[in-house]
Every structure is written in structure tokens, then in C-alpha cells.
C-alpha positions as CSV (number, residue, x, y, z in Angstrom):
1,X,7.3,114.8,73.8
2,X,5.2,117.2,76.2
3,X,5.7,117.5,79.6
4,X,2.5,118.3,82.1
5,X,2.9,119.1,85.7
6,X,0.5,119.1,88.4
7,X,-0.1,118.3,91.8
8,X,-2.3,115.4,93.2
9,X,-2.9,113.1,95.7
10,X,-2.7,109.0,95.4
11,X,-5.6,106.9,96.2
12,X,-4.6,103.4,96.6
13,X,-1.7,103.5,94.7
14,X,-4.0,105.5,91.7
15,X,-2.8,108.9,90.3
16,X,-6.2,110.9,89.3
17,X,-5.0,113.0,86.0
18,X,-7.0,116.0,86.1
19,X,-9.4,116.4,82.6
20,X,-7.8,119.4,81.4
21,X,-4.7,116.9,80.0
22,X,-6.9,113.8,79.4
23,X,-7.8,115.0,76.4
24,X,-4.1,115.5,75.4
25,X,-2.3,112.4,76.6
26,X,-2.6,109.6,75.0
27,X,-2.7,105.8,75.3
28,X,1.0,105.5,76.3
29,X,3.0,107.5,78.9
30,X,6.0,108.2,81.0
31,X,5.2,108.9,84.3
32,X,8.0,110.4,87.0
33,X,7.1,110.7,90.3
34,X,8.1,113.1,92.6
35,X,7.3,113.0,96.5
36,X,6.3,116.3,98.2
37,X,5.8,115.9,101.5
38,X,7.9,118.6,102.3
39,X,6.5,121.0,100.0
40,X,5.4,124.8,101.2
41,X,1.8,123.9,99.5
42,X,-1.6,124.4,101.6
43,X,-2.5,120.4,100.3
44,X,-5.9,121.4,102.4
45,X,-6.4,124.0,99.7
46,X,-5.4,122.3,97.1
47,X,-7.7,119.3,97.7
48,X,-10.5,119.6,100.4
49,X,-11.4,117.0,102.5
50,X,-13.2,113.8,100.6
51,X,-16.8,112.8,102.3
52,X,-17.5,109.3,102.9
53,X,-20.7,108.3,101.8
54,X,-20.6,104.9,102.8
55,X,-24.2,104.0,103.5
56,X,-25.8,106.9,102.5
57,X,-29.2,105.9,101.2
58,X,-29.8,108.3,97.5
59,X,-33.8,108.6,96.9
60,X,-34.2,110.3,93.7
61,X,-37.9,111.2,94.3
62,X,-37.1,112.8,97.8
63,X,-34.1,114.6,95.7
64,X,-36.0,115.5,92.9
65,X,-39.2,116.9,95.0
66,X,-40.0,121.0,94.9
């Protein structure tokens, strides 16, 4: 058995695993969580703030003009 640590945060319950052990893991595996709340970590470093894009409007053409 190999163990992988890393830090992350939930979304909805969801644990992201980052892609540099994706490729590692596979199908089955034992997860242990551990709360940090407490933890000497900058978390704002570590992740920056997500941007909502809810009703942002993408126009390819407008994105793809030079």
C-alpha cells in the first residue's frame, strides 16, 4: 500500500485529487480524513479564490478575434 498526502479543499462533500496521483491510484481506495482548520497553512495561498461565472455569456468569435 502507498500512502499520498496533500492538502485540499471540499466542494459539496467532493475531495478534488490533484493529477499528479490520478495516474497512480487506482479504482479502489482508502481515504482518512483529517480536519485542519487549525492548521498554520496560508489556505489563501494554497488555493486562490474560485470566480463564479455564473451567467457569463462565452462568444468564441469575439475570443478568438486578433
Amino acid at each position: 500500500m502507498q500512502a499520498y498526502e496533500f492538502y485540499a479543499i471540499t466542494e459539496n462533500g467532493f475531495i478534488r485529487i490533484p493529477d499528479e496521483y490520478k495516474k497512480k491510484l487506482g479504482e479502489k481506495v482508502k481515504v482518512i480524513v483529517v480536519n485542519d482548520e487549525n492548521s498554520d497553512l496560508d489556505w489563501d495561498e494554497l488555493f486562490p479564490p474560485m470566480i463564479n461565472t455564473k451567467g457569463f455569456k462565452f462568444n468564441r468569435e469575439e475570443a478568438n478575434e486578433r
